[in-house]
Structure formats: C-alpha cells, structure tokens
C-alpha positions as CSV (number, residue, x, y, z in Angstrom):
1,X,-21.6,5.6,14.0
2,X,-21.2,8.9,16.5
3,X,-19.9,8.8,19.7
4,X,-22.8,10.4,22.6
5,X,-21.1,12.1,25.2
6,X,-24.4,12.5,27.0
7,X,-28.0,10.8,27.5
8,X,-30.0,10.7,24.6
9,X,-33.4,12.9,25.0
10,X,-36.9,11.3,24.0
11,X,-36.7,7.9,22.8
12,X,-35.2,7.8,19.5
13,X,-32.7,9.9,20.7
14,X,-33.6,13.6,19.3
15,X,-33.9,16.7,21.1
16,X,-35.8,18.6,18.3
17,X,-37.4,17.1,15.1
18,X,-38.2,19.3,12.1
19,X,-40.3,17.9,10.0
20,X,-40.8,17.8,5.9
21,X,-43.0,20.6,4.8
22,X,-41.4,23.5,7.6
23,X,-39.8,26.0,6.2
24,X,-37.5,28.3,8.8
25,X,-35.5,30.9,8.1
26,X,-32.7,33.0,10.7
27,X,-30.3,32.0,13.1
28,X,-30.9,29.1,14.6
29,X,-28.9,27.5,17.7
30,X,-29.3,24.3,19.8
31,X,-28.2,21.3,22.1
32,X,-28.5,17.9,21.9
33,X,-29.5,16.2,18.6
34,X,-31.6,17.7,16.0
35,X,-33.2,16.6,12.5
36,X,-34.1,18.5,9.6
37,X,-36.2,17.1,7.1
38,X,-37.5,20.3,6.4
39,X,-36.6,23.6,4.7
40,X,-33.7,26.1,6.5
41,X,-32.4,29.5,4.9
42,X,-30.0,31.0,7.5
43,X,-27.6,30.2,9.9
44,X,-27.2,26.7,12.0
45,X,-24.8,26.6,14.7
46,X,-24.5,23.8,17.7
47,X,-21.7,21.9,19.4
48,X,-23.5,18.7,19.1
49,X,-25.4,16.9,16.3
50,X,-27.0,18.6,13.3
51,X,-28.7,15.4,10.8
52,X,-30.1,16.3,8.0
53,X,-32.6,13.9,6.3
54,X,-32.7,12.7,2.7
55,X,-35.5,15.6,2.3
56,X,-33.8,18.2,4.1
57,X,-32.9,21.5,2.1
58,X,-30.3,23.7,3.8
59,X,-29.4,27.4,2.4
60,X,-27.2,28.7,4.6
61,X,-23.7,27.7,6.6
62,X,-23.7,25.0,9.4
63,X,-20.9,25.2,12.6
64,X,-21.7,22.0,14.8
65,X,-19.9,19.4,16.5
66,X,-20.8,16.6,14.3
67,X,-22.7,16.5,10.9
68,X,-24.8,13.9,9.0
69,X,-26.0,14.7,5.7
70,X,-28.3,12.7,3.8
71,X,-30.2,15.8,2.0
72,X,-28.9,18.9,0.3
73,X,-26.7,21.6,1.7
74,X,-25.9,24.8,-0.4
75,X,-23.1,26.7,2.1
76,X,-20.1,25.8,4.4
77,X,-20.0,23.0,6.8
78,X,-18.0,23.4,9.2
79,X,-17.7,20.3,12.4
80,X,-15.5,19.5,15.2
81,X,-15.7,16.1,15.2
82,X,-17.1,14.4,12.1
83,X,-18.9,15.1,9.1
84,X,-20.8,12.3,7.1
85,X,-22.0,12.5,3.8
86,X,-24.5,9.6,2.9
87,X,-25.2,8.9,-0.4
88,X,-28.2,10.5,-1.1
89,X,-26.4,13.9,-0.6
90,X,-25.7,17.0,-2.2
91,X,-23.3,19.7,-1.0
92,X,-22.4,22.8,-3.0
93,X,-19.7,24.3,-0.5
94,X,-17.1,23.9,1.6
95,X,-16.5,21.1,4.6
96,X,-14.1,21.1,6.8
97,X,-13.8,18.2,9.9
98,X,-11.3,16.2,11.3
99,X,-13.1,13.6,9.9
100,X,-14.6,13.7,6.8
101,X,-16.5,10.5,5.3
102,X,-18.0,10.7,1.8
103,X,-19.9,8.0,0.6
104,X,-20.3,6.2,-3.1
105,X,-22.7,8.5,-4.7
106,X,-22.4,12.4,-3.0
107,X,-22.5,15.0,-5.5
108,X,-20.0,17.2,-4.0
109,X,-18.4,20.5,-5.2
110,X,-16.9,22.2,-3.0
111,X,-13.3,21.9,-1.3
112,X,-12.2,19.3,1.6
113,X,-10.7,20.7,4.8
114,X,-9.2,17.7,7.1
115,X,-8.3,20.0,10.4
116,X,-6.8,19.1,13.4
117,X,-9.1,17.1,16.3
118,X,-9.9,20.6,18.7
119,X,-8.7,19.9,22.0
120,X,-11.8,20.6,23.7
121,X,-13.9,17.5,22.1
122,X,-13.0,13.9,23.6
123,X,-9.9,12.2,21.7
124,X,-10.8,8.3,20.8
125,X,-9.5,5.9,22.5
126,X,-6.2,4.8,21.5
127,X,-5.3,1.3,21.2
128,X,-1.8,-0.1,22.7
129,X,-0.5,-1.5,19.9
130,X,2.6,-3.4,22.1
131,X,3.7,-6.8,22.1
132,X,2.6,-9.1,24.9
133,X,4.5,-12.5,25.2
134,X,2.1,-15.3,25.7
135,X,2.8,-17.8,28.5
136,X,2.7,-21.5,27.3
C-alpha cells in the first residue's frame, strides 16, 4: 500500500493514535504515522503519514507526505507522495498529489491536482523494461 522509509513505532505501526470521541482544535504537527478517528478543527501538517479513519472528521487543511482517507475532510489536501481516498470517504476541497487514488464510492467535490513527484521524497523503483535473449 505505502512505502515506509523508516521503522514502524509501537506494534501496529503508529506513532500517535487519536481516538473517536477527541475533539482537538489548532495547529497540529508530527512524525511518523498518525490516526485520527477523532474530531480536528485546524491545521495538520507532517512529512509522513496522516490516516484518517472511517469516523474521523477533519475541518481544516492537511500538508503531509502521504494521506489516507477513509472519514471526512472539509479543506485542502495537499501530499507529496500519495493521497488515497477509500470508499467510505468524503472530501469537500481540494487534493493535490502526485498520486492520487479514488475509490468506487468517494463523494468528492473538489478539484484534482496530479503534481510532479518532489525531488526530495524517494522515486520508485524503475523497472528495465529491455530485451534479454534467452540461451537455449
């Protein structure tokens, strides 16, 4: 699914779990991996991951290195690497990623930003697409 450039924290992976029934408004910034199942009003920036659960409620605009969404989102979202949005979610702004992935079911309105991969972040690997003859 999303490439780790570094060792997972914790066991399942997550530096920081927010769970339903927080509410948290402001600015808030992090490393490593981070869910929100909870309720955010404000500002969410990161270079890493940003997921937000299928009861996560976001007011505000997200900068991060890669985004899943699987709750709702009213702002811009802004990634990277990658922005995923599962079916279960609902997005009323503004993504822009080099790669964006929309599942069957989104409600979506907003517009669609496919940028250029930033130099900084780790290009995929490429695959040699060349012709080697095969000895008989």
């Amino acid at each position: 699914m999303f490439k780790r450039r570094r060792k997972p924290a914790g066991s399942n992976g997550l530096t920081a779990f927010i769970d339903e029934g927080s509410e948290i408004e402001g600015q808030y910034t992090f490393s490593g991996t981070v869910m929100l199942n909870g309720r955010f009003k404000g500002e969410i920036s990161t270079t890493d991951m940003l997921i937000i659960g299928d009861k996560g409620v976001i007011n505000g605009d997200i900068r991060a290195g890669q985004v899943l969404v699987s709750g709702e989102v009213v702002g811009n979202v802004s990634a990277a690497e990658r922005i995923e949005l599962k079916r279960t979610a609902r997005v009323f702004g503004d993504v822009e990623a080099p790669v964006v992935v929309v599942e069957e079911g989104v409600l979506f309105e907003g517009h669609c930003r496919m940028t250029k991969v930033n130099p900084n972040t780790e290009a995929l690997p490429t695959r040699d697409l060349s012709v080697v003859p095969i000895k008989r």
